[in-house]
N, CA, C and O atoms as CSV, one atom per row, in Angstrom:
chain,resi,resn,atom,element,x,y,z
A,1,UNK,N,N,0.826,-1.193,0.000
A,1,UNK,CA,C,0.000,0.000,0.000
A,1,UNK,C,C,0.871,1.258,0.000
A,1,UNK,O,O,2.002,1.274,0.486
A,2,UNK,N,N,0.357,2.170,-0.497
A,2,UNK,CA,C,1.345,3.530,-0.735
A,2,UNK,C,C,1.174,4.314,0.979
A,2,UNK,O,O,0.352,4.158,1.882
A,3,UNK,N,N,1.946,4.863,0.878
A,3,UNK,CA,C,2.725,5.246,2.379
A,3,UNK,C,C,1.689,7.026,2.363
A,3,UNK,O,O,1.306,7.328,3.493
A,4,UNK,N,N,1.485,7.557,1.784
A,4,UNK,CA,C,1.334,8.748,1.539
A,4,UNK,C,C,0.189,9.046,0.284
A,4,UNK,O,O,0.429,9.842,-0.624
A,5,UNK,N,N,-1.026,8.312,0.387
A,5,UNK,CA,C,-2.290,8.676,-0.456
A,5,UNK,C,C,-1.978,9.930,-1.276
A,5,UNK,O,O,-1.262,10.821,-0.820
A,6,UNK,N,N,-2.506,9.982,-2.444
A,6,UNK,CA,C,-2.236,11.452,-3.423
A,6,UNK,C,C,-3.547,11.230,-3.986
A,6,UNK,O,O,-4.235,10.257,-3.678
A,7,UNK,N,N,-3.921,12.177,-4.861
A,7,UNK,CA,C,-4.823,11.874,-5.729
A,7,UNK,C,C,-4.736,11.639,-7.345
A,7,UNK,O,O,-4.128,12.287,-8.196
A,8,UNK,N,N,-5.526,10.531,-7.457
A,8,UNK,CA,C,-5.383,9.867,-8.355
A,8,UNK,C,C,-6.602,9.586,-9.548
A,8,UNK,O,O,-7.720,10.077,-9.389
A,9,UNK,N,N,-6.300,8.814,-10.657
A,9,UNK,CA,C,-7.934,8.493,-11.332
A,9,UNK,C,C,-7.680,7.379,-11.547
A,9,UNK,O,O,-6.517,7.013,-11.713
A,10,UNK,N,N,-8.568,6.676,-11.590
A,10,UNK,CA,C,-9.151,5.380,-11.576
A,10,UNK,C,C,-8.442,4.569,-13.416
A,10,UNK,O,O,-7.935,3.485,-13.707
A,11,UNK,N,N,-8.760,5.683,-14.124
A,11,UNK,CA,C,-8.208,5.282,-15.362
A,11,UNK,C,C,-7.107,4.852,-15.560
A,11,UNK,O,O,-7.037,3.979,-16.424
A,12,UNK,N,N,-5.761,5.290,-14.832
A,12,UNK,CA,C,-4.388,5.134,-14.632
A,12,UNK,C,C,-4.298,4.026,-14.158
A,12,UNK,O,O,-3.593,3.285,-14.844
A,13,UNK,N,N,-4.806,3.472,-13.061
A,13,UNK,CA,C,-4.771,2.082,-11.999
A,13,UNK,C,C,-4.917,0.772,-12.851
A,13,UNK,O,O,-5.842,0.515,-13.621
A,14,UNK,N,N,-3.651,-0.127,-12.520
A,14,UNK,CA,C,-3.543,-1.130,-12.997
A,14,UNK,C,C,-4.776,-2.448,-12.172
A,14,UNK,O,O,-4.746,-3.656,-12.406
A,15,UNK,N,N,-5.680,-1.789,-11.290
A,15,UNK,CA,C,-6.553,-3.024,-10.826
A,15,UNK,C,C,-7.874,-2.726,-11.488
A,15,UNK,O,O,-8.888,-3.417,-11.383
A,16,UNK,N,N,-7.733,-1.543,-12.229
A,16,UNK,CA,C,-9.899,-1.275,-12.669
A,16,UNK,C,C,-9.882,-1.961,-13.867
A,16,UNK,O,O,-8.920,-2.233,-14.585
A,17,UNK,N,N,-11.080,-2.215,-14.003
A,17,UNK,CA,C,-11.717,-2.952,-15.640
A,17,UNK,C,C,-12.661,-1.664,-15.408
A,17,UNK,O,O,-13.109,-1.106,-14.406
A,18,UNK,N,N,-12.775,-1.410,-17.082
A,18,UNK,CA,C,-13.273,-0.223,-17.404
A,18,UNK,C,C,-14.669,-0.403,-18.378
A,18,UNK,O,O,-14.652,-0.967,-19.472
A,19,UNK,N,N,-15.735,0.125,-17.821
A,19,UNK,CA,C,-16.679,0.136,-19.299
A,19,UNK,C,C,-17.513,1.253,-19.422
A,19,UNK,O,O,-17.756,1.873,-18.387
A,20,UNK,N,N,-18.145,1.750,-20.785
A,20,UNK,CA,C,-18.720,2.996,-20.908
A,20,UNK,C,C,-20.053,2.849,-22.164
A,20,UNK,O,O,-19.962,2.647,-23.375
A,21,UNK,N,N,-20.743,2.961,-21.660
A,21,UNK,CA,C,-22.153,3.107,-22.069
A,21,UNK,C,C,-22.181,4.327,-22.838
A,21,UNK,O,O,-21.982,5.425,-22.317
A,22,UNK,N,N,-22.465,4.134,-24.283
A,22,UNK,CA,C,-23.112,5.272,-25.177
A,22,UNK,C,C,-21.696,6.245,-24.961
A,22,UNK,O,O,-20.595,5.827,-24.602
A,23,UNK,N,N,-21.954,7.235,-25.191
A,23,UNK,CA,C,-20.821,7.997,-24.777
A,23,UNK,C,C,-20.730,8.974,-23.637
A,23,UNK,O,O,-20.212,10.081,-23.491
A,24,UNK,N,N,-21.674,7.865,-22.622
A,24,UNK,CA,C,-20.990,8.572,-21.173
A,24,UNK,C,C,-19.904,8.388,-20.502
A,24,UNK,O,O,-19.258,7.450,-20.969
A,25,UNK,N,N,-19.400,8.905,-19.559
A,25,UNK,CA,C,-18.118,8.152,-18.566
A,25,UNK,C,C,-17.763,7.200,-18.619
A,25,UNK,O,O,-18.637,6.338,-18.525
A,26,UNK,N,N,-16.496,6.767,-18.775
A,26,UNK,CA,C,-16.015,5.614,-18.224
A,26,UNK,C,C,-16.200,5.654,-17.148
A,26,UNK,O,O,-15.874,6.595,-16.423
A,27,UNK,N,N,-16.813,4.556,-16.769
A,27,UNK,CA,C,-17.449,3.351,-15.235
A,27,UNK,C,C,-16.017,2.792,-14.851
A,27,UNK,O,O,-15.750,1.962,-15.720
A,28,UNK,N,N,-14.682,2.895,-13.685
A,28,UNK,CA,C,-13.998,1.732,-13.479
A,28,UNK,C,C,-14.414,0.822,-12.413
A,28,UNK,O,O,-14.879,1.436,-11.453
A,29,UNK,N,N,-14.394,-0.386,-12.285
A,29,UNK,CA,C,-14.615,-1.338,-11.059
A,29,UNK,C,C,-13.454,-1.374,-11.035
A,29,UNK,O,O,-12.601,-1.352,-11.923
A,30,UNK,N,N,-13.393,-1.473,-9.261
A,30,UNK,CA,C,-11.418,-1.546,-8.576
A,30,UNK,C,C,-11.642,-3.030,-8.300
A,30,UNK,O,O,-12.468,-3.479,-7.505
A,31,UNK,N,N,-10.873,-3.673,-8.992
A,31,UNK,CA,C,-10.164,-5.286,-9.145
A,31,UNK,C,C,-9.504,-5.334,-7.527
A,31,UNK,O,O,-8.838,-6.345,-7.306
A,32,UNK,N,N,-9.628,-4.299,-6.327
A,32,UNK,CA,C,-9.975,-4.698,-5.075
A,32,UNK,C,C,-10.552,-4.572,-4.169
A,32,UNK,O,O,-10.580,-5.182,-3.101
A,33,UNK,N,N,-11.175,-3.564,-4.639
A,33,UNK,CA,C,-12.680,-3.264,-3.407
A,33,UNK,C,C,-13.489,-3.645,-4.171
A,33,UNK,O,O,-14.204,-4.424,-3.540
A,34,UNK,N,N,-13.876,-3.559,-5.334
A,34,UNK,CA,C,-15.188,-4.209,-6.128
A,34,UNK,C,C,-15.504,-2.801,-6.559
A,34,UNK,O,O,-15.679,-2.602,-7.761
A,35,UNK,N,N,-15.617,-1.567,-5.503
A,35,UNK,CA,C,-16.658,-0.450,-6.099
A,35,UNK,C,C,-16.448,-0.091,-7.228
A,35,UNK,O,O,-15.543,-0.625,-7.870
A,36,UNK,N,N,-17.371,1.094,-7.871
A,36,UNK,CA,C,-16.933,1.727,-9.294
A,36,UNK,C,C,-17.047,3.228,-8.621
A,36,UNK,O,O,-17.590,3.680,-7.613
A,37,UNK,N,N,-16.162,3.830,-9.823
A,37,UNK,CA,C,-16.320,4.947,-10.149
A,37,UNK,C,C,-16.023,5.213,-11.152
A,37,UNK,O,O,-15.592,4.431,-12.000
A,38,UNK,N,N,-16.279,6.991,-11.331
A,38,UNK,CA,C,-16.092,7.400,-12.824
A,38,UNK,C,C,-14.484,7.476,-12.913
A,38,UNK,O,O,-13.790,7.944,-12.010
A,39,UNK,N,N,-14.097,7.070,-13.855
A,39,UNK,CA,C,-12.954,6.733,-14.030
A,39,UNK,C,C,-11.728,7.839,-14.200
A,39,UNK,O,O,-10.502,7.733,-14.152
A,40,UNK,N,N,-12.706,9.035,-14.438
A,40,UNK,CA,C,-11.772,10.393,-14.456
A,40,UNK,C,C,-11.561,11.410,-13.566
A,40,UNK,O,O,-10.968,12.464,-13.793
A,41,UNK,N,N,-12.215,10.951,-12.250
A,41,UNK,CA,C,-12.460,11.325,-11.201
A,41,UNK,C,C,-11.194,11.177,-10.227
A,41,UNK,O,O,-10.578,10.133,-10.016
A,42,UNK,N,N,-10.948,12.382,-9.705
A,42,UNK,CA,C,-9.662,12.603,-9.282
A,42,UNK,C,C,-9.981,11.920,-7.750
A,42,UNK,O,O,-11.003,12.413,-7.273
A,43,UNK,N,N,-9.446,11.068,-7.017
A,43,UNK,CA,C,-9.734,10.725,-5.742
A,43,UNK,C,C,-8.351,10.422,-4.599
A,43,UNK,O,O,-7.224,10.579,-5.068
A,44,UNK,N,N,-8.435,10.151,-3.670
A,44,UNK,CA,C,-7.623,9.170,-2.584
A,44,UNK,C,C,-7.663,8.080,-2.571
A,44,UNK,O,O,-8.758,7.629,-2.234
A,45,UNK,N,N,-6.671,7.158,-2.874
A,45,UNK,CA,C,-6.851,5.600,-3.061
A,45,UNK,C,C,-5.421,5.254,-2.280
A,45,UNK,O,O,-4.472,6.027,-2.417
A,46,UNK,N,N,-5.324,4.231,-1.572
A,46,UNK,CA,C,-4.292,3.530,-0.742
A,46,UNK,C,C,-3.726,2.093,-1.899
A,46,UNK,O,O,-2.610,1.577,-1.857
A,47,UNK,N,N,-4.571,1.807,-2.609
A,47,UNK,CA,C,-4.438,0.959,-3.588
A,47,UNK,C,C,-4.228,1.123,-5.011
A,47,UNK,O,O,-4.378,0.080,-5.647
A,48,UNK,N,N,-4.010,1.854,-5.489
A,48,UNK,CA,C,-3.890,2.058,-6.575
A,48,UNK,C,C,-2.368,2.325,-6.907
A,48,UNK,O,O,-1.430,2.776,-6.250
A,49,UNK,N,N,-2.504,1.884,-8.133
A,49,UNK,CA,C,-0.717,1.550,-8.725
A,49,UNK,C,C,-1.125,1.773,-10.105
A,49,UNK,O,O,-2.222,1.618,-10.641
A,50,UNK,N,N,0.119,2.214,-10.618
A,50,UNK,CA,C,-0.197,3.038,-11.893
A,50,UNK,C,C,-0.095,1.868,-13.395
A,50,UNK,O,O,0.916,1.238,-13.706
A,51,UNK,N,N,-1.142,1.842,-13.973
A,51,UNK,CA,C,-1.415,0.606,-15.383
A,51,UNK,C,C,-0.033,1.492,-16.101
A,51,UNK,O,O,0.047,2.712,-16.246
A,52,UNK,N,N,0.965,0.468,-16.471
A,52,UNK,CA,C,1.861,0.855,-17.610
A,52,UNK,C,C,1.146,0.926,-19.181
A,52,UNK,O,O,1.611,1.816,-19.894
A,53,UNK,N,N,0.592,0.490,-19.490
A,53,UNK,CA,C,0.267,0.211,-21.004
A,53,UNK,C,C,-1.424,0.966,-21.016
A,53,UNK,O,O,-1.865,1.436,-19.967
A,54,UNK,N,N,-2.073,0.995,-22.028
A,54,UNK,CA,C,-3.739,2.002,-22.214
A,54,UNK,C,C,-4.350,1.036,-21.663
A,54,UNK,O,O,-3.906,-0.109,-21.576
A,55,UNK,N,N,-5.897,1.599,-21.063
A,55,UNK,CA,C,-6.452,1.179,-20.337
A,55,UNK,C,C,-7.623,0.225,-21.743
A,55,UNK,O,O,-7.898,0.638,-22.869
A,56,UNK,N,N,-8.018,-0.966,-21.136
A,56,UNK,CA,C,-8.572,-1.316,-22.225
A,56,UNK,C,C,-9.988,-1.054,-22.021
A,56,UNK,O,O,-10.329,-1.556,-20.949
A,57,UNK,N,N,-11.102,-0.381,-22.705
A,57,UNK,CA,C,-12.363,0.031,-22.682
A,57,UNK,C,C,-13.575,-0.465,-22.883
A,57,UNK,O,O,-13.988,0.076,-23.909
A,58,UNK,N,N,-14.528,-1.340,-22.388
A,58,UNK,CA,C,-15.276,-2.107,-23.124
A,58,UNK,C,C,-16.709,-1.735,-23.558
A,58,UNK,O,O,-17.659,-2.051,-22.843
A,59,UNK,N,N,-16.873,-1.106,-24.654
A,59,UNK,CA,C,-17.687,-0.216,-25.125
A,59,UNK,C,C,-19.065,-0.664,-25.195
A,59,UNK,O,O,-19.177,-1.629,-25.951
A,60,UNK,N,N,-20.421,-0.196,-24.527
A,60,UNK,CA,C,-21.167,-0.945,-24.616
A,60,UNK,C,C,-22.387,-0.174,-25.116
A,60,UNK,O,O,-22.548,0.909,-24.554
A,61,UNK,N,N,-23.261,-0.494,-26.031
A,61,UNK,CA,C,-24.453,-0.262,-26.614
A,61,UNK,C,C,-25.449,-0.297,-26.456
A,61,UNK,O,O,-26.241,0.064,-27.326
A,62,UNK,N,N,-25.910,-0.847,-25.017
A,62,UNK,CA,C,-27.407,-1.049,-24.727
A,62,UNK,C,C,-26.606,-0.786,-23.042
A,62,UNK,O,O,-25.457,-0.607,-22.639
A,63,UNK,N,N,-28.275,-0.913,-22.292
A,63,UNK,CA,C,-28.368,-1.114,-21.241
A,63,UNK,C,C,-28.573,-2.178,-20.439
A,63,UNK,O,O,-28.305,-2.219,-19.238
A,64,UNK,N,N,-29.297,-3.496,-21.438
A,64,UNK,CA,C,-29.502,-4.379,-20.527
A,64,UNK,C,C,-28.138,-5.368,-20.757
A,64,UNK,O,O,-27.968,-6.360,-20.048
């Protein structure tokens, strides 16, 4: 865990899976708490570690 919380986005973090409906927000789920957020949303995370490579997006077209 990082020693000194900063703020961060969810998009950068090597634990979220990412998906986005129509062309709203990217949604991330954290691969360790489970929750989501918007993925561009600047926050405090103790867990988060930075994804080396693009985040992969899974684009979705409906709602159900």
């Amino acid at each position: 865990m990082a020693q000194n919380p900063e703020f961060v986005q969810c998009i950068q973090c090597k634990w979220a899976t990412y998906k986005q409906w129509f062309n709203n927000p990217v949604v991330a789920t954290c691969g360790i708490r489970g929750d989501k957020q918007v993925a561009a949303t600047k926050r405090i995370c103790r867990e988060y570690r930075e994804r080396l490579g693009a985040p992969q997006i899974e684009h979705l077209d409906s709602y159900d």
